[in-house]
N, C-alpha and C positions, 0 to 999 in steps of 0.2 A: 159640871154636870155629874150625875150620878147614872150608874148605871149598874145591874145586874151583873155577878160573876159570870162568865161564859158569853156574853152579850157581846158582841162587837159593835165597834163605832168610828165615825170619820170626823176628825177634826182638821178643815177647814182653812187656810192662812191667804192673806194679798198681800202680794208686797203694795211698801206704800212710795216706794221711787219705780219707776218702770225700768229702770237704766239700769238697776242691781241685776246680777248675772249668777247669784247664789241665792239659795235658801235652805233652811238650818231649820231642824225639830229639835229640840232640848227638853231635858224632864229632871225638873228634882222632885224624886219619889219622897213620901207625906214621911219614912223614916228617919227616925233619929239621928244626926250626925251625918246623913247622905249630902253628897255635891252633885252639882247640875251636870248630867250627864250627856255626850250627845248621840242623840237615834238616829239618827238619817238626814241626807243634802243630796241637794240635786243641783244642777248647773245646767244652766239657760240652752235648751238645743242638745242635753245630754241625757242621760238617764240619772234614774235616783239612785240613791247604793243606802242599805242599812247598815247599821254597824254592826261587828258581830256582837254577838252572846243576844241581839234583836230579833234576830230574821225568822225564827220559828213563830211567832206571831205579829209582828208589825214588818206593814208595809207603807212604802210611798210613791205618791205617785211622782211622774216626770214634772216639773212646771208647765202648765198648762194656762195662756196668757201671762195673767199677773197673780196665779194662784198656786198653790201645791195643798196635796191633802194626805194626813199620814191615818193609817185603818189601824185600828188596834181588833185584830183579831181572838177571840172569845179569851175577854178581857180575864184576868187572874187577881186576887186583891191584893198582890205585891204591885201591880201595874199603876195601882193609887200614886199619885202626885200632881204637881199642876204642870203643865207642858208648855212650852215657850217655842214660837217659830221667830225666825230672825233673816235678815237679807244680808246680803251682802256682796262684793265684788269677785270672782275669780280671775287669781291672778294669769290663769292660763298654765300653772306646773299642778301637777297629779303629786302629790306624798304618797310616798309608798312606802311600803315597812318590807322588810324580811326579816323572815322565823330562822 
């Protein structure tokens, strides 16, 4: 889709197993030499978490049935690339990092 710089937008994802207990937004932006990066998951019955250096404009929502929706707030023309949701299993452990 296209859309105007400063335009926000909702894209949409269903899992396609109902039994999956994760879901995953990923983006590899349209620049040169960029890797697929991940934006945000959310876990069945949990909240969503964004990742940092995200959270100032995108958000997502919790799983809601068999869907999650991630907002890209008033979009920027680095935000360009094609974005990827994905399912998957939690194992039930939390990763956590310290600084």
């Amino acid at each position: 889709m296209v859309i105007q710089e400063g335009q926000s937008v909702n894209l949409e994802c269903s899992k396609k197993k109902s039994s999956s207990t994760a879901m995953y937004w990923f983006v590899l932006p349209s620049e040169k030499n960029s890797s697929l990066t991940l934006l945000a998951s959310a876990i069945e019955g949990g909240n969503a978490a964004v990742e940092k250096g995200f959270e100032s404009h995108f958000k997502s929502s919790k799983i809601k049935g068999d869907s999650i929706t991630l907002t890209i707030e008033h979009a920027f023309l680095n935000d360009s690339g094609t974005y990827y949701c994905a399912e998957g299993e939690h194992s039930g452990e939390l990763a956590e990092t310290s600084e």
